[in-house]
C-alpha positions as CSV (number, residue, x, y, z in Angstrom):
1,X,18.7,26.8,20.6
2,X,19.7,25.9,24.5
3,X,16.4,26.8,25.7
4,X,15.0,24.2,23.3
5,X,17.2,21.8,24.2
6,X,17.1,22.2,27.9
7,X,13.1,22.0,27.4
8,X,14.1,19.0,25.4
9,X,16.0,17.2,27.7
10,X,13.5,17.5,30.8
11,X,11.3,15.4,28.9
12,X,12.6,13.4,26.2
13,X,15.5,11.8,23.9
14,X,15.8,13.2,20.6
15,X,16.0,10.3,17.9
16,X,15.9,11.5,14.5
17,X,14.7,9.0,12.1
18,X,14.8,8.8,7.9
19,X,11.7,7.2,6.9
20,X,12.5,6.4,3.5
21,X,16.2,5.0,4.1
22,X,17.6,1.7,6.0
23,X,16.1,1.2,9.3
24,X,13.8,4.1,9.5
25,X,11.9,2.4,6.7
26,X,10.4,-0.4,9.1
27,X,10.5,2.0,11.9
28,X,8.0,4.7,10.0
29,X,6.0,1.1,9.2
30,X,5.8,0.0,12.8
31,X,4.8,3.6,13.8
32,X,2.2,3.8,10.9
33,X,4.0,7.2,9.7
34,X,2.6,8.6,6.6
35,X,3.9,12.2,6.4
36,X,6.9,13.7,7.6
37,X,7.8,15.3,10.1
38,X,6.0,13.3,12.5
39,X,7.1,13.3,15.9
40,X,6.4,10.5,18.0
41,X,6.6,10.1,21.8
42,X,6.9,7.1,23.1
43,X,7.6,5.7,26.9
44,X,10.6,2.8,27.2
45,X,8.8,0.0,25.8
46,X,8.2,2.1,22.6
47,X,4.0,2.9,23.0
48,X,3.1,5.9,21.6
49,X,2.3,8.2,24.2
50,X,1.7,11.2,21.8
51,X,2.4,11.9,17.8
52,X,2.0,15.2,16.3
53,X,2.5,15.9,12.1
54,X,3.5,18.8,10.8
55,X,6.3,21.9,11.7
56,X,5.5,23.9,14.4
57,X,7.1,26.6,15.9
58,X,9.7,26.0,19.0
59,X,7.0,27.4,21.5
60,X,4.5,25.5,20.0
61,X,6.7,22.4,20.2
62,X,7.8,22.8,23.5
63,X,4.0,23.1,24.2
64,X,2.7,20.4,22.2
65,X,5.4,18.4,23.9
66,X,4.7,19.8,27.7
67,X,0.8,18.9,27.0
68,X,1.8,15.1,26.2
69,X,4.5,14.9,29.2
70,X,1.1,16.4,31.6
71,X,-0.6,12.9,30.8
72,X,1.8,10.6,30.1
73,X,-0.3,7.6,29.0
74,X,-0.5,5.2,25.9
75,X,-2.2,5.1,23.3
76,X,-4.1,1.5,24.6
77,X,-4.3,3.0,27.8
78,X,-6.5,5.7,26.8
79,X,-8.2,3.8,24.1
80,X,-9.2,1.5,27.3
81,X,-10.3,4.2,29.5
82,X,-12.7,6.0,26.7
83,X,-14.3,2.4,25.9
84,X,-14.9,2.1,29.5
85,X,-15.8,6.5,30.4
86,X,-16.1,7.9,27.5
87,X,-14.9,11.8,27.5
88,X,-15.0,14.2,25.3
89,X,-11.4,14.9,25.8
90,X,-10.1,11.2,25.4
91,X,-12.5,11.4,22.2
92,X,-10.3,14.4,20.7
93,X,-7.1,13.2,21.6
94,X,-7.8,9.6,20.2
95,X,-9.4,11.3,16.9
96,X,-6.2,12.8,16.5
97,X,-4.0,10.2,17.2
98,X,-5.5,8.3,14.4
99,X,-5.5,11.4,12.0
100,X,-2.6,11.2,12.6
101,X,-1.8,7.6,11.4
102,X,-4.0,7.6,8.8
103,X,-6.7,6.1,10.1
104,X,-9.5,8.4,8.7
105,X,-13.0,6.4,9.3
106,X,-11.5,6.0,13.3
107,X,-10.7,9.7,13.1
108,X,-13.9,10.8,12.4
109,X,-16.0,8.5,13.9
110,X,-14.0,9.7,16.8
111,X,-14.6,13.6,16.0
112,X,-18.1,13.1,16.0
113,X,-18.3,11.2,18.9
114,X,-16.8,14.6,20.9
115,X,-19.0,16.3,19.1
116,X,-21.7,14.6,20.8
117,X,-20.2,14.4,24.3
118,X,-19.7,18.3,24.2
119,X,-22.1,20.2,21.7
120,X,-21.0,23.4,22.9
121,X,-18.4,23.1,20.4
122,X,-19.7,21.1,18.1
123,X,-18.5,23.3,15.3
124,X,-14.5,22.9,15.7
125,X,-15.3,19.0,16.1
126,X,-17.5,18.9,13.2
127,X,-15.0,20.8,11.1
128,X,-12.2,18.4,12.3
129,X,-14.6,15.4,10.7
130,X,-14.8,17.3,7.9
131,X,-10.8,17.4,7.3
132,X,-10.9,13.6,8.4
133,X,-13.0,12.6,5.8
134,X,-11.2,15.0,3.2
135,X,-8.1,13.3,3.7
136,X,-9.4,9.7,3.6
137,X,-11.0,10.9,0.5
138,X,-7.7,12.3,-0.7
139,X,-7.0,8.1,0.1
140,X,-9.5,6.4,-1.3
141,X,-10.8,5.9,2.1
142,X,-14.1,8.0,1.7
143,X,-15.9,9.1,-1.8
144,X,-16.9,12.6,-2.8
145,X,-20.8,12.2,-1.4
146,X,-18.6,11.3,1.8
147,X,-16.8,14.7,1.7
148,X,-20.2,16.4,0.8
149,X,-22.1,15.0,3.4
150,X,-19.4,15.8,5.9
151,X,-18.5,19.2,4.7
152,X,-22.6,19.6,4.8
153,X,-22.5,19.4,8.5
154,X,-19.2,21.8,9.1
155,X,-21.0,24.2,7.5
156,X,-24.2,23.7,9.1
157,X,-22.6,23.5,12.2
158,X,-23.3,26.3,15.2
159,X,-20.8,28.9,15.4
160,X,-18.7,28.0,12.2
161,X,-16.0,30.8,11.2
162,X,-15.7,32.6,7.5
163,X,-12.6,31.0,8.0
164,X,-13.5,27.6,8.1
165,X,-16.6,27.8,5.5
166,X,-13.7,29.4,3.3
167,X,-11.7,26.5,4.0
168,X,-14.8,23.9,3.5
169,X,-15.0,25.2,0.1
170,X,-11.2,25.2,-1.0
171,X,-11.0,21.8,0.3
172,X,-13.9,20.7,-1.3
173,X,-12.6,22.4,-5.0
174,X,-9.7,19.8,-4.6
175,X,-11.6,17.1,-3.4
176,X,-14.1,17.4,-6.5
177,X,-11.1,18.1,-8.6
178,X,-9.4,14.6,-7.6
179,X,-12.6,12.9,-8.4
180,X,-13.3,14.4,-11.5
181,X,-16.1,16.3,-10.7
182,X,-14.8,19.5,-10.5
């Protein structure tokens, strides 16, 4: 696609990376890669700037990638800045950085932490805790009365969707299910 790749090139190198193979092996290691794709971006010295998991759509891509070129900081940078201001938006962005790296108990300690700096939408932070906490339990991270206790406060939260109490519930079938309690 040559409007992807002129989008591309205004902002970053393309370096495509097999995580299970070779080199990539202690590069995924180094990057604290856990599912694929992840997409990393990272200034010359190699700090993450941005990492995002998962297919997305070119547009959303190119957005994704257009967001993270807006700010270009690292990763200690902001981490530095929060400890020091702390924002709601530095909260988010940090939260899902470490998602992102599997670093659950940071993630969600981070979630609710913009949950508190913005209540106003306290239910899409709350519900991001809960999948935080549902994937460390997936990892033997957190324990079902975790997951319970987190999904307790999704639901609970102010302006939830049927959507997400639909999801609460699915995830929390498989959660149970994986711990023998289903």
């Amino acid at each position: 696609n040559a409007a992807f790749s002129k989008a591309i090139g205004k902002h970053a190198v393309l370096y495509a990376v097999n995580g299970a193979k070779e080199s990539g092996i202690e590069i995924a290691k180094a990057y604290n890669v856990h599912g694929y794709p992840t997409y990393l971006l990272t200034n010359a010295d190699g700090e993450i700037l941005d990492r995002w998991v998962g297919y997305k759509s070119t547009d959303d891509f190119l957005a994704t990638l257009g967001e993270a070129c807006e700010s270009p900081i690292t990763v200690a940078e902001r981490t530095a800045r929060f400890q020091k201001d702390p924002t709601e938006a530095d909260a988010a962005k940090l939260a899902e950085l470490r998602l992102g790296e599997g670093l659950y108990g940071e993630a969600h300690a981070l979630f609710q932490r913009a949950a508190e700096l913005n209540p106003a939408k306290s239910s899409d932070y709350q519900f991001a805790a809960f999948s935080s906490v549902t994937r460390g339990a997936y990892n033997n991270v957190f324990d079902l009365a975790d997951a319970k206790h987190a999904a307790d406060r999704a639901m609970s939260a102010q302006g939830v969707s049927d959507a997400q109490l639909l999801k609460v519930a699915y995830t929390m079938r498989k959660v149970a299910s994986k711990s023998g309690d289903a």
